[in-house]
C-alpha positions, 0 to 999 in steps of 0.5 A: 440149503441147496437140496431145498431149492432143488426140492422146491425147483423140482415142486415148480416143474411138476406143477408147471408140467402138470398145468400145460398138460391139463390144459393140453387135455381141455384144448383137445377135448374141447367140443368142436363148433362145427357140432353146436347147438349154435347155428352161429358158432357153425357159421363162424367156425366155418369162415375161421377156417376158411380165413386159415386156409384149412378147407379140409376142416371147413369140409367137416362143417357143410352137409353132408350132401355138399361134401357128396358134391364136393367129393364127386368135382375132386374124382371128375377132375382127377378122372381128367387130370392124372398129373394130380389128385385133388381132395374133396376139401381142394375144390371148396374156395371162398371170396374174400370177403366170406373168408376174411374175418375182419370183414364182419360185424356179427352174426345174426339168426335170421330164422330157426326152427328144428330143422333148418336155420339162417344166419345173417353174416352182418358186414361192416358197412351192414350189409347182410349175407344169408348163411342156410345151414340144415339139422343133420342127425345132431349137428348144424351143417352148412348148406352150400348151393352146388349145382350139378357138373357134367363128369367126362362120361358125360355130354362133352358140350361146352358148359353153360356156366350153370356147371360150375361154381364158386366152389371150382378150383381152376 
């Protein structure tokens, strides 16, 4: 008697065991929604990440050439601030209420074509915020408007403010 409960314990683990690896496989394998087809799984994926402060993900969302202006900020401020190193993905931030989920109501396409797409953040109170995302080989990524910085070798003038963004980490 004994032996069959132990038999049927072991069964249990096994089954148990073979349940939390299976869907460890399906979480893993899962397809990343930064690579939907969906502009809008992009967007909200994208400000998921942002809202958990995990920038280096929220990076792999943005074009390519955002991540190029992005990397290009991190080396100008390291080239001038040798007590730390800053990744690329350190100088993307977000408001608060881009990055705050509880903030909206819907995500709405407002345009779509092959190439290039826009998708309204639908607030709350209704108001709408413009995401433009931009087809990249075979993903949607986010595009971000990163004016162009001075780097130290460059003119020492004071900045205009044109220089700098949202994106800056102070």
């Amino acid at each position: 008697m004994a032996d069959m409960h132990k038999d049927r314990r072991t069964r249990r683990w096994i089954t148990t065991m073979s349940c939390v690896i299976g869907c460890g496989l399906v979480a893993c394998s899962a397809k990343d929604p930064c690579l939907s087809d969906d502009p809008r799984d992009v967007v909200k994926q994208y400000l998921q990440m942002l809202d958990a402060q995990n920038e280096a993900k929220a990076l792999g969302c943005l074009t390519d050439e955002a991540q190029n202006a992005l990397a290009q900020r991190a080396e100008a401020f390291n080239a001038v601030h040798a007590d730390g190193k800053r990744e690329p993905s350190e100088m993307l931030r977000a408001g608060h209420v881009i990055a705050s989920t509880r903030e909206y109501k819907k995500f709405e396409v407002q345009s779509e074509d092959e190439s290039r797409a826009i998708v309204d953040i639908v607030m709350q109170d209704g108001a709408k915020i413009p995401v433009s995302l931009r087809r990249e080989s075979a993903r949607w990524a986010v595009e971000l408007d990163i004016t162009r910085i001075q780097t130290p070798s460059e003119n020492s003038a004071t900045p205009t403010g044109v220089e700098q963004t949202q994106t800056d980490k102070e």
